[in-house]
PASEDREN-368112 format. One line per 5 residues: number of its first residue (from 0); their letters; for each residue x, y, z of C-alpha. Coordinates in nm, 2 decimals. Layout:
// residues N
NUM	A	X:Y:Z  ...
This chain:
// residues 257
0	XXXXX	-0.08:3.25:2.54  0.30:3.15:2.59  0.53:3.37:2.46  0.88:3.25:2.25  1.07:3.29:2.53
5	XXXXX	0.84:3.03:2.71  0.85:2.79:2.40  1.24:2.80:2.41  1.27:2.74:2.74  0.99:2.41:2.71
10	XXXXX	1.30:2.30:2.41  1.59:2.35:2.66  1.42:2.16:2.92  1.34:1.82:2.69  1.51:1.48:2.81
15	XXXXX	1.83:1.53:2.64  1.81:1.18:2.54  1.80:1.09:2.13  1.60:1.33:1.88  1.44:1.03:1.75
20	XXXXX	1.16:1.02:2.02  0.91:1.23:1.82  0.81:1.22:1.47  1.10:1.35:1.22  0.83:1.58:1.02
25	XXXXX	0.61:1.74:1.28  0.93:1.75:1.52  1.10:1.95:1.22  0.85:2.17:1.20  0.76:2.26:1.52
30	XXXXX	1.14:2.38:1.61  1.14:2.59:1.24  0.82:2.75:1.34  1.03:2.80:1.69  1.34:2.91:1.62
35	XXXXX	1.13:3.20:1.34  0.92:3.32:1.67  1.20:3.34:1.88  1.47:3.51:1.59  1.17:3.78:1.59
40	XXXXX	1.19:3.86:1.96  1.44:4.05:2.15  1.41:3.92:2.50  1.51:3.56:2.33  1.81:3.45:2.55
45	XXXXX	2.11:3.39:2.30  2.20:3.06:2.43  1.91:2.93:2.42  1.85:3.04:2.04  2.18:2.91:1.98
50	XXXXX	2.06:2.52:2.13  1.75:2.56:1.91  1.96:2.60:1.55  2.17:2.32:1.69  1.88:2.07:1.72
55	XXXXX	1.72:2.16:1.37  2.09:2.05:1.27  2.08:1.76:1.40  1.70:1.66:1.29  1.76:1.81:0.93
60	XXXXX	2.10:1.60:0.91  1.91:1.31:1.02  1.58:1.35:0.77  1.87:1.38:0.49  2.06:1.03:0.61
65	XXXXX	1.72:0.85:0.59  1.64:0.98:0.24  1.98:0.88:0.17  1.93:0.54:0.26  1.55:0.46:0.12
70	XXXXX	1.70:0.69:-0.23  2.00:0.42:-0.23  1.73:0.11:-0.19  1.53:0.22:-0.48  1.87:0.23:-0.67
75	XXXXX	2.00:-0.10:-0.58  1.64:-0.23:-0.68  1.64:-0.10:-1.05  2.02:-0.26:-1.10  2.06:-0.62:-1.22
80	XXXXX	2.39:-0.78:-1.30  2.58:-0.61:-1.53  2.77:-0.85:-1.77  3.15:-0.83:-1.85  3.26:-0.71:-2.18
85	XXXXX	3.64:-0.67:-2.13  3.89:-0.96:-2.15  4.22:-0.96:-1.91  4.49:-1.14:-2.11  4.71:-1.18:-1.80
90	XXXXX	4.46:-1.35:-1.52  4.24:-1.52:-1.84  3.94:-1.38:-1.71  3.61:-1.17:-1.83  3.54:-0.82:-1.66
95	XXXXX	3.29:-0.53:-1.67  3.48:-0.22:-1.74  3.42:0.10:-1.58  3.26:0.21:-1.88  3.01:-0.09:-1.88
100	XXXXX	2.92:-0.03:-1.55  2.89:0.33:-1.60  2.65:0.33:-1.88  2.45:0.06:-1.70  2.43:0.24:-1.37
105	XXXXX	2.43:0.64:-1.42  2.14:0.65:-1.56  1.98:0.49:-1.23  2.14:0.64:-0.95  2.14:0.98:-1.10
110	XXXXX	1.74:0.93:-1.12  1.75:0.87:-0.76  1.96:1.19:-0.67  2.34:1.05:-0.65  2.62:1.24:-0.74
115	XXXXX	2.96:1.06:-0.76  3.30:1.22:-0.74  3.65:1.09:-0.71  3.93:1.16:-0.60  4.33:0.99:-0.45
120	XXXXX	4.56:1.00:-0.20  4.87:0.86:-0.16  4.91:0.65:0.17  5.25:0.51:0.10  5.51:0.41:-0.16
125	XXXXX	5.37:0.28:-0.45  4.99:0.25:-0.36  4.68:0.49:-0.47  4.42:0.57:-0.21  4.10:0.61:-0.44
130	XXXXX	3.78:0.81:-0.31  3.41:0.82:-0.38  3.24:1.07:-0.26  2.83:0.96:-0.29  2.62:1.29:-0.22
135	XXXXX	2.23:1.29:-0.23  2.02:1.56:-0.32  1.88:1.57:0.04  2.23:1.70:0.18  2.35:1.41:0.29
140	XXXXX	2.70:1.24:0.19  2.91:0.93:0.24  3.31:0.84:0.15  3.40:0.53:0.01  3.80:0.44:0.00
145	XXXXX	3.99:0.15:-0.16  4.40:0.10:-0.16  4.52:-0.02:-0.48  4.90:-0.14:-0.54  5.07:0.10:-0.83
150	XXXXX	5.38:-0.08:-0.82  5.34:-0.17:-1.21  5.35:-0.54:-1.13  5.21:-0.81:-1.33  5.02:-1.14:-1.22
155	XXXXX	5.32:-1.33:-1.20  5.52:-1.03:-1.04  5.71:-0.90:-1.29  5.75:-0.54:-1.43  5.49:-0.49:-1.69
160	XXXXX	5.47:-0.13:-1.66  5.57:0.23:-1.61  5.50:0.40:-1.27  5.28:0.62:-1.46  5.10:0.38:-1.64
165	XXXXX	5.09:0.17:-1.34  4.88:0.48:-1.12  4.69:0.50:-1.38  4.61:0.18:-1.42  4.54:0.17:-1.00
170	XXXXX	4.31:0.47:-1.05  4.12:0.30:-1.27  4.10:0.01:-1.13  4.00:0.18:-0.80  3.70:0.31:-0.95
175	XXXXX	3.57:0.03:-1.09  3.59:-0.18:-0.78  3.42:0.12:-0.58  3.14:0.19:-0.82  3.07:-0.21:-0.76
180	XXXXX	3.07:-0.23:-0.37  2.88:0.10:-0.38  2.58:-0.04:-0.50  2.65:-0.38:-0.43  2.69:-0.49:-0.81
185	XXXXX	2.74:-0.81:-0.92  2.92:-0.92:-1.27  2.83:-1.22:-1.51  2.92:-1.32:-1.83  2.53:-1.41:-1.92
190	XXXXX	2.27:-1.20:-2.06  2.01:-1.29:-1.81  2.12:-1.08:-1.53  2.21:-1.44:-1.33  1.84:-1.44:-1.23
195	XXXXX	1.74:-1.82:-1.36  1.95:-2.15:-1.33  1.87:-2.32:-1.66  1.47:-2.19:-1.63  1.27:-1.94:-1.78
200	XXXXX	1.35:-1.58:-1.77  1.01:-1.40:-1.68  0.97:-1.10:-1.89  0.78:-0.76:-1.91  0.42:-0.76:-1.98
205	XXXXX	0.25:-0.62:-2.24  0.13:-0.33:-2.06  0.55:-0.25:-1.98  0.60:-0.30:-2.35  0.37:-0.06:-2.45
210	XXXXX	0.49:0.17:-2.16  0.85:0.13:-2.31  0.77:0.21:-2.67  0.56:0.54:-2.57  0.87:0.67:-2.36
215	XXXXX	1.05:0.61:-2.69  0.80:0.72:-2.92  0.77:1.05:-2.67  1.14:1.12:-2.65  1.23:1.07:-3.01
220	XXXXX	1.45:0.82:-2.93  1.63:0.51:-3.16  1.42:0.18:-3.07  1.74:0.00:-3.25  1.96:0.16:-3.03
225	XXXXX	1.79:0.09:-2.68  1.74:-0.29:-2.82  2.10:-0.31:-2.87  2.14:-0.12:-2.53  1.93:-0.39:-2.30
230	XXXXX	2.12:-0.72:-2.50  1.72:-0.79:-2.65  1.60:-0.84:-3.03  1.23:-0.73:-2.91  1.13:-0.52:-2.63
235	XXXXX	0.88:-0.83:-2.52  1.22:-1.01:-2.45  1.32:-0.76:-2.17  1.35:-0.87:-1.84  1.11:-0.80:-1.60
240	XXXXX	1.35:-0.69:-1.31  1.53:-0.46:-1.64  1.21:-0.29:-1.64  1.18:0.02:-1.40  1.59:0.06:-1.56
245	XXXXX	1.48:0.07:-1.92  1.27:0.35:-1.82  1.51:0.58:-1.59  1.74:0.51:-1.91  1.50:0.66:-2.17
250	XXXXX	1.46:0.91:-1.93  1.80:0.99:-1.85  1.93:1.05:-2.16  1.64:1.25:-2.29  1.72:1.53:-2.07
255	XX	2.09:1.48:-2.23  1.97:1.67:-2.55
């Protein structure tokens, strides 16, 4: 029977090549069930205990990046175009504010374990550094950054604000634009999530329907209020891509109670 010692030795002499060679989950395991054996046993050399906690870094931070990334599929996939409901007087154009895209969004990407923070810099006269930090729930993080002028310019260059008004303004701005490349989020001024060209909309099925009005019906929630919430006059009329959102929705804010 080989001792610790021997099974740590076996580790230090691997091709030092990339960890991705064996499978994540049994590889994982194998170096926890390791490293516990060889903490237990004196004659472990130090070094060599030290390499082993160093690889289960690397494997664990790893395991976390890929839930990361299939977690931030599965978001993208429940999120449709969101549509604008602001108006900007000075460029004459439609936009989704932060708080459209917030109510439309947080419900699904909390679901699937995000966390977003923010946060600014300052990288030089008159322009706002804005942060998002994504987390998962695995452990693993990314930073998004955008630069946005806070110079309290207009469209046609003029002064139109206060310096505080105008970081203000760039903060808020910042986050927007962020919280759209994060997820890759489009914008349209049309209730049908941009999905036909003059065709039919294809819509939940009945079975969905039903789905949706027992999550309602469960959580004691206002069928007015989610109708009103999707842009639908019946819950037959949602669309089908809408569908796994309605429910992280309903979801969502019943655990808000």
């Amino acid at each position: 029977m080989s001792t610790a010692i021997e099974k740590v030795s076996v580790i230090q002499d691997m091709p030092q090549g990339p960890v991705s060679t064996l499978p994540i989950q049994s590889e994982t395991a194998a170096v926890l069930s390791m490293i516990e054996r060889a903490a237990r046993d004196p004659s472990v050399d130090i070094n060599k205990l030290q390499q082993l906690m160093e690889m289960r870094e690397r494997i664990s931070a790893r395991t976390a990046e890929g839930d990361f990334d299939k977690a931030l599929t599965s978001a993208q996939a429940g999120m449709g175009r969101i549509r604008t409901d602001s108006h900007n007087s000075q460029t004459k154009s439609r936009y989704a504010s932060y708080g459209a895209l917030d109510a439309a969004m947080r419900p699904i990407y909390t679901s699937h374990g995000f966390a977003l923070s923010f946060n600014t810099e300052n990288p030089g006269p008159e322009i706002v550094r804005v942060i998002c930090r994504v987390s998962h729930q695995s452990g693993h993080s990314r930073t998004y950054q955008i630069d946005m002028p806070a110079d309290g310019k207009g469209a046609k260059g003029g002064d139109v604000m206060t310096k505080t008004h105008a970081t203000g303004s760039a903060v808020s701005y910042g986050m927007r634009y962020l919280l759209k490349m994060i997820f890759n989020i489009a914008v349209s001024d049309r209730d049908d999530d941009g999905n036909t060209a003059g065709g039919d909309i294809r819509r939940i099925n009945q079975g969905q329907a039903d789905e949706l009005r027992d999550l309602l019906e469960a959580n004691n929630k206002d069928r007015a209020k989610f109708l009103k919430w999707a842009g639908i006059e019946r819950i037959e009329d949602l669309p089908a891509d809408k569908f796994e959102a309605a429910k992280n929705a309903i979801n969502y804010k019943a655990t808000q109670k």
